[in-house]
N, C-alpha and C positions, 0 to 999 in steps of 0.2 A: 491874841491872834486877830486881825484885822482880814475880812473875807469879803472880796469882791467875787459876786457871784455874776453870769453870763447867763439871762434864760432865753434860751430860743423855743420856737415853737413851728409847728407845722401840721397841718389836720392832717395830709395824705405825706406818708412816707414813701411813694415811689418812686421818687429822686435821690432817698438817702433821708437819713435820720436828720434830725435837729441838730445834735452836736456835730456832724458831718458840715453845718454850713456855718459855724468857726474858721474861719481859713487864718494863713499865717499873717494876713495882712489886719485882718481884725483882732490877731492877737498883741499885734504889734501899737494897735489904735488902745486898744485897752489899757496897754502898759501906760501907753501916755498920758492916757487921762486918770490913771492912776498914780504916777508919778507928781503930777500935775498936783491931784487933792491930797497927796502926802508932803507935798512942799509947802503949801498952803496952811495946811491944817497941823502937822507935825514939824515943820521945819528941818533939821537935819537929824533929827534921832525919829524915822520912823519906827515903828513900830511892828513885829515879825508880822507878813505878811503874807496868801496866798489869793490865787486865782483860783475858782469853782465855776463848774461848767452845769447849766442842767437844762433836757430838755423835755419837753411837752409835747406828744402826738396822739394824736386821735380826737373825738369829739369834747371837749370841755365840758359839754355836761354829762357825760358820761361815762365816768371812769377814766380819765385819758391815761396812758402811761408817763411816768414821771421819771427820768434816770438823773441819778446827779453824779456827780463826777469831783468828787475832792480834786486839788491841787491837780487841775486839768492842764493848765501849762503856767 
């Protein structure tokens, strides 16, 4: 299994979490550039493949919270 992971981050979450600022157009940019290094690199037999999402909030040297997110889209 071949895993493209997505880390966002953000010290204050009073806008919304990290994975919250994933939108559909950035999933759509991923796919591409994922598409992109499986043509490249695999040619036409890639490889089973997903998207992971994770994100990072609060102080980094401090414990932040870490969420991940298997097969996020």
């Amino acid at each position: 299994m071949l895993v493209f992971v997505e880390v966002r981050y953000r010290k204050e979450t009073g806008l919304g979490s990290p994975l919250e600022t994933i939108t559909s157009a950035k999933q759509r940019k991923l796919n591409r550039a994922a598409q992109f290094f499986l043509q490249q690199h695999y040619g036409n037999r890639w490889p089973p493949c997903r998207f992971d999402a994770v994100g990072i909030s609060g102080e980094l040297d401090a414990s932040p919270t870490i969420e991940w997110v298997a097969n996020a889209f």
